[in-house]
Biotite code that builds the C-alpha atoms (Angstrom):
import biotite.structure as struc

atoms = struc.array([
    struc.Atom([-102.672, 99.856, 150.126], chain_id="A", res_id=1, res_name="UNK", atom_name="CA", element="C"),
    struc.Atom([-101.053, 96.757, 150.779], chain_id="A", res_id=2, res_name="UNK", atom_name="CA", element="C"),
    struc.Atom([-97.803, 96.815, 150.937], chain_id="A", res_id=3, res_name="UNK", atom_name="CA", element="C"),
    struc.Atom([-95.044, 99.553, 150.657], chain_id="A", res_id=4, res_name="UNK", atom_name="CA", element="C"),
    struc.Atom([-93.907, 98.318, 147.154], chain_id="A", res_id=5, res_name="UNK", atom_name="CA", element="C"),
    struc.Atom([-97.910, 98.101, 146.272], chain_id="A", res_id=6, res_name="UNK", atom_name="CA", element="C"),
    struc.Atom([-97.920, 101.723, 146.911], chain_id="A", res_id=7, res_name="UNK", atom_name="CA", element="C"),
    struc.Atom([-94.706, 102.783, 145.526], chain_id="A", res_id=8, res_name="UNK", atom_name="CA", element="C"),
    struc.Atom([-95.931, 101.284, 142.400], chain_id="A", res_id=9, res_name="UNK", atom_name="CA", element="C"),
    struc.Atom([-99.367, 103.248, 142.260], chain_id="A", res_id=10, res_name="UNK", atom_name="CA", element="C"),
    struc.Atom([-97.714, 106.278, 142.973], chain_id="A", res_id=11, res_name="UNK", atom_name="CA", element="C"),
    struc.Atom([-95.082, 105.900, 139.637], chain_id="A", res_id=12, res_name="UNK", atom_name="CA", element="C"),
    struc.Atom([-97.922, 105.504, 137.867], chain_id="A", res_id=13, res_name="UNK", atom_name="CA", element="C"),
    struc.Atom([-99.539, 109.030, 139.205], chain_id="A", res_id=14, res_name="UNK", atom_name="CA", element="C"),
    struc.Atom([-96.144, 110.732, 138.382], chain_id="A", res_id=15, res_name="UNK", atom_name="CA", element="C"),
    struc.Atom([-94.336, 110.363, 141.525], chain_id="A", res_id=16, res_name="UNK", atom_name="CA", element="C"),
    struc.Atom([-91.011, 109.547, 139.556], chain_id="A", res_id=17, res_name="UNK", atom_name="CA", element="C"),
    struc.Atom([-87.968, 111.626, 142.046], chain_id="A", res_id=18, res_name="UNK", atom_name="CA", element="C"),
    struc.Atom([-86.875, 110.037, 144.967], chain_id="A", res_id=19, res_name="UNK", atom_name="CA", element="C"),
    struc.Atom([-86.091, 112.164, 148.004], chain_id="A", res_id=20, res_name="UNK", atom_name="CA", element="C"),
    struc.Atom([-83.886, 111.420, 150.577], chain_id="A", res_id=21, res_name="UNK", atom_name="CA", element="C"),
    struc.Atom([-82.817, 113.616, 153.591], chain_id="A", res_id=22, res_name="UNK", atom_name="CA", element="C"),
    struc.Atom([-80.089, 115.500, 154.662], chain_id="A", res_id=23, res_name="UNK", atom_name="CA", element="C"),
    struc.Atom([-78.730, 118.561, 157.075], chain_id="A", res_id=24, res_name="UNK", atom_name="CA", element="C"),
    struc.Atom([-80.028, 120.961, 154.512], chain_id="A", res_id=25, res_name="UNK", atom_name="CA", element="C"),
    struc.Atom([-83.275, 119.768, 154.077], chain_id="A", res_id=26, res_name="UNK", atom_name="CA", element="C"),
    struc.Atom([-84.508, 116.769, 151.447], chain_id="A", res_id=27, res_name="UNK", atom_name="CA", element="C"),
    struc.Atom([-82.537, 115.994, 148.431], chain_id="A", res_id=28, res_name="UNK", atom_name="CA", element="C"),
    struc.Atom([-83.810, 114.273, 144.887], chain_id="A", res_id=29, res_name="UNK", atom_name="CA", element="C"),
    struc.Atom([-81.372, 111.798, 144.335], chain_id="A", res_id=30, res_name="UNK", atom_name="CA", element="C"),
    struc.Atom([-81.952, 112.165, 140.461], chain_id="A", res_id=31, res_name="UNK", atom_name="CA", element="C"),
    struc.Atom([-81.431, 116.101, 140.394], chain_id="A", res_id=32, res_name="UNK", atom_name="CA", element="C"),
    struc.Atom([-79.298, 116.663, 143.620], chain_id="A", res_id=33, res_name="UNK", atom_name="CA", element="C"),
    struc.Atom([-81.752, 119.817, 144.367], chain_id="A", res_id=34, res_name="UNK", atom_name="CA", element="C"),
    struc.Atom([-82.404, 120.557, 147.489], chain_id="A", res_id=35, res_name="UNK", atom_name="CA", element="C"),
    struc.Atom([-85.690, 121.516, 149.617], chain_id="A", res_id=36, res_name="UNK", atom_name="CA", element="C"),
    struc.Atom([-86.549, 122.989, 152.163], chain_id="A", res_id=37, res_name="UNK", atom_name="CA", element="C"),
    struc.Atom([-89.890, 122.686, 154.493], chain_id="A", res_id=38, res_name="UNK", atom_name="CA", element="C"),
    struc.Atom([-91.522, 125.477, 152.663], chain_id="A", res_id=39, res_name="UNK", atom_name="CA", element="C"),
    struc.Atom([-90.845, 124.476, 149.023], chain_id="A", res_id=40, res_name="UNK", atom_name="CA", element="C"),
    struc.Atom([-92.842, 121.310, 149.628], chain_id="A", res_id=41, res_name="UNK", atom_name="CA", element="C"),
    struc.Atom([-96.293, 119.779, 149.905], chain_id="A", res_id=42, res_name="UNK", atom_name="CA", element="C"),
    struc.Atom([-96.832, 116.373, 151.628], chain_id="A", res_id=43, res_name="UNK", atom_name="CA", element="C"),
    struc.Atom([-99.782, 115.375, 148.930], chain_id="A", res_id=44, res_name="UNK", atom_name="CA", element="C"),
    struc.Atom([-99.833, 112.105, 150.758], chain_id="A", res_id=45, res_name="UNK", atom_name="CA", element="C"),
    struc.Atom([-98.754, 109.817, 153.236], chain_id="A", res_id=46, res_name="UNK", atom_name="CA", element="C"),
    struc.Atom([-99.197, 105.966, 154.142], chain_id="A", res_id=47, res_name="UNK", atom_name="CA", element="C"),
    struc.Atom([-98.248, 103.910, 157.153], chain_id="A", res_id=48, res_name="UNK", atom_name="CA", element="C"),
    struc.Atom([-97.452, 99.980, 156.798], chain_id="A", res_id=49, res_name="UNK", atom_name="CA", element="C"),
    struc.Atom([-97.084, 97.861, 160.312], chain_id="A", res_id=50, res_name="UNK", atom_name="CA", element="C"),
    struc.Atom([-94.833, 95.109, 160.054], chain_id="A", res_id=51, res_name="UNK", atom_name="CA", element="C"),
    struc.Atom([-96.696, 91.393, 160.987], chain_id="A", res_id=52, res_name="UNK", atom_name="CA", element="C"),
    struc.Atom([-94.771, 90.589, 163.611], chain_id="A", res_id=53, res_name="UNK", atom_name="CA", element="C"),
    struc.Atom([-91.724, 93.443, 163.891], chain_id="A", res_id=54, res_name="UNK", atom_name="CA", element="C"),
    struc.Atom([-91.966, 96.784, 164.987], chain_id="A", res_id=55, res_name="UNK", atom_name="CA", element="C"),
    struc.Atom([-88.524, 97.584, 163.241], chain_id="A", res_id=56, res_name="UNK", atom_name="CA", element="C"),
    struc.Atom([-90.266, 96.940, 160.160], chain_id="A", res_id=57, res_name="UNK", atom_name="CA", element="C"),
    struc.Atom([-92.642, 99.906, 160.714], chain_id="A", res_id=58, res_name="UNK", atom_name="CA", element="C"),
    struc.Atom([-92.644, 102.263, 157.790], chain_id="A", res_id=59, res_name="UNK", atom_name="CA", element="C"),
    struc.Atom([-94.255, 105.223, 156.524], chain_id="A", res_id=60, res_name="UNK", atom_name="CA", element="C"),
    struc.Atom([-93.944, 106.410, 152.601], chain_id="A", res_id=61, res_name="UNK", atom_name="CA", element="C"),
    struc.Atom([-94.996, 110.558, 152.291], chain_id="A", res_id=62, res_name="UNK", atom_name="CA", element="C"),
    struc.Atom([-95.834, 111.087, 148.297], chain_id="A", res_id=63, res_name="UNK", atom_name="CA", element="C"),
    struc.Atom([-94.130, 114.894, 147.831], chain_id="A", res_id=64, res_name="UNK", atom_name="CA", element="C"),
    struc.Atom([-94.927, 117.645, 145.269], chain_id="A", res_id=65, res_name="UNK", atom_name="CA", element="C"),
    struc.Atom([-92.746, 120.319, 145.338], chain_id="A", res_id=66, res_name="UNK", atom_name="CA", element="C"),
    struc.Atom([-93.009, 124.418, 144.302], chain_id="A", res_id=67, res_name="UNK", atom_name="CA", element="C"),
    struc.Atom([-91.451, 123.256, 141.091], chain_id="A", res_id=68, res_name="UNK", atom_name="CA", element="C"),
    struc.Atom([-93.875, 120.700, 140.633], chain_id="A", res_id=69, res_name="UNK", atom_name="CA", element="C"),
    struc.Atom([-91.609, 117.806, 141.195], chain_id="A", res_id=70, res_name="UNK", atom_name="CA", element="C"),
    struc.Atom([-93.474, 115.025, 142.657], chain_id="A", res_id=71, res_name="UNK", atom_name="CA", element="C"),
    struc.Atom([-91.626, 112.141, 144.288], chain_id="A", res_id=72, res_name="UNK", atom_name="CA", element="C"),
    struc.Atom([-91.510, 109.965, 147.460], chain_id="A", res_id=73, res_name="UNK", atom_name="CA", element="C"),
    struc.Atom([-89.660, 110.078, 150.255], chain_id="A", res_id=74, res_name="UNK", atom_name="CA", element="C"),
    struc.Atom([-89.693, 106.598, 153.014], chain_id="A", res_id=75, res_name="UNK", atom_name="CA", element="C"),
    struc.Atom([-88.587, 106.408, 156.026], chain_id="A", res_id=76, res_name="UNK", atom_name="CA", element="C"),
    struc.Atom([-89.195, 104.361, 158.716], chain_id="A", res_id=77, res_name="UNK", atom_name="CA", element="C"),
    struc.Atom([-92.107, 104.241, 161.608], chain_id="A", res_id=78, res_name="UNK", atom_name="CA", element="C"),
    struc.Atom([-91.416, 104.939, 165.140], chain_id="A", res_id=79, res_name="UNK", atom_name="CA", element="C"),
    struc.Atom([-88.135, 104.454, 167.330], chain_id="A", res_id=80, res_name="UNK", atom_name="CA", element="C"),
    struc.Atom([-86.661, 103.996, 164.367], chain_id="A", res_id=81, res_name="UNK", atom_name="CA", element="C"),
    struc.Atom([-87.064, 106.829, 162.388], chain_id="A", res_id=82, res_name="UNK", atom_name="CA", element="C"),
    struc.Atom([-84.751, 109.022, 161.021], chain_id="A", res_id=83, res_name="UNK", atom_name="CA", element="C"),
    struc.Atom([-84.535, 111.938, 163.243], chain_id="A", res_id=84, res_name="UNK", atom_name="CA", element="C"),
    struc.Atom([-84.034, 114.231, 160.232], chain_id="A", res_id=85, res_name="UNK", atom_name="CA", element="C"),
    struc.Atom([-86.818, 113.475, 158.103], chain_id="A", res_id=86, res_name="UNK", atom_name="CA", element="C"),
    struc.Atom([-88.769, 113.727, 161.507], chain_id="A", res_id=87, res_name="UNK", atom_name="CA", element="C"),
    struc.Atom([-87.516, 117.256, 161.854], chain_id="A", res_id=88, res_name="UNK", atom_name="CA", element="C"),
    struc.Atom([-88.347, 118.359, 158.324], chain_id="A", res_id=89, res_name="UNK", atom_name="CA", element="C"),
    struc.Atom([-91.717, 116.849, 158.843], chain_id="A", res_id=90, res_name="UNK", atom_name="CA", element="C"),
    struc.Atom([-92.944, 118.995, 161.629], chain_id="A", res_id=91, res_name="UNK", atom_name="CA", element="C"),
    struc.Atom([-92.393, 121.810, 159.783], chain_id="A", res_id=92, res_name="UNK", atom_name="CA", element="C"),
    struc.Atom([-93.591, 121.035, 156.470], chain_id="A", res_id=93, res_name="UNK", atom_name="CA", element="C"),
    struc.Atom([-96.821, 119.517, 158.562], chain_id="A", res_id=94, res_name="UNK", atom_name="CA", element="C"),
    struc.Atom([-97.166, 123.249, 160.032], chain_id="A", res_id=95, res_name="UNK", atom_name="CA", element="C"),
    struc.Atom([-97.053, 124.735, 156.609], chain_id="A", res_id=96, res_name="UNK", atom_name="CA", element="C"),
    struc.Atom([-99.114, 122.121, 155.292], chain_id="A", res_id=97, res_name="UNK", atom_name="CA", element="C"),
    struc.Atom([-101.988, 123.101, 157.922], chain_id="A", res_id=98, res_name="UNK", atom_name="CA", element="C"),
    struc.Atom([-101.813, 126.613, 157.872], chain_id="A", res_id=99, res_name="UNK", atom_name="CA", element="C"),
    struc.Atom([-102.074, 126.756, 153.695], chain_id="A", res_id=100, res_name="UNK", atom_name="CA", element="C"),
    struc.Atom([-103.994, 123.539, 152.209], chain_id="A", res_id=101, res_name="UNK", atom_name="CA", element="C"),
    struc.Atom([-105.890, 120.460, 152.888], chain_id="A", res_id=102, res_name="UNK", atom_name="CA", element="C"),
    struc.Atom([-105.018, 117.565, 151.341], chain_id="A", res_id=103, res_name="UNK", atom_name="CA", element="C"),
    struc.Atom([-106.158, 113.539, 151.940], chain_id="A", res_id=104, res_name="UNK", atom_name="CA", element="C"),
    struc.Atom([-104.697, 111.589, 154.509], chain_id="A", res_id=105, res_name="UNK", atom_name="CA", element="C"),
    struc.Atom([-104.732, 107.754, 154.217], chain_id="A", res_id=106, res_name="UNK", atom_name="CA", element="C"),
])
């Protein structure tokens, strides 16, 4: 895809509706207020957009299903700049996500 917005887009139309946001507890839907933790969720999906001529505009958008089967996105952004929390969470959903399934990477 794109763009971020491109791909925010496709993925509302596939029923990727909650957004997620993080916090000390883990990541948070913003429309629910629940709360997961590394092991409730799957990273379905993730895509990286370079900014033309910034690195601070490096992004990355991960497309999340949960064990509730609430699917939503999560975006943070690429590199120095990344929030060190999400980053955290990441690493261990990523060793959950290896050790159980196999999903596409784009």
């Amino acid at each position: 895809m794109k763009s971020l917005s491109l791909c925010l887009n496709k993925l509302l139309e596939e029923g990727f509706t909650e957004n997620f946001k993080a916090t000390d507890k883990g990541i948070q839907s913003i429309e629910s207020t629940k709360v997961y933790k590394p092991a409730q969720i799957q990273v379905v999906n993730f895509y990286r957009f370079e900014g033309a001529s910034d690195p601070a505009d490096n992004s990355i958008l991960y497309a999340i299903q949960t064990s509730d089967n609430v699917k939503g996105t999560l975006v943070d952004a690429y590199g120095m700049y990344a929030d060190s929390r999400i980053d955290d969470f990441m690493k261990e959903v990523e060793d959950i996500y290896k050790k159980n399934t196999t999903t596409e990477k784009a």
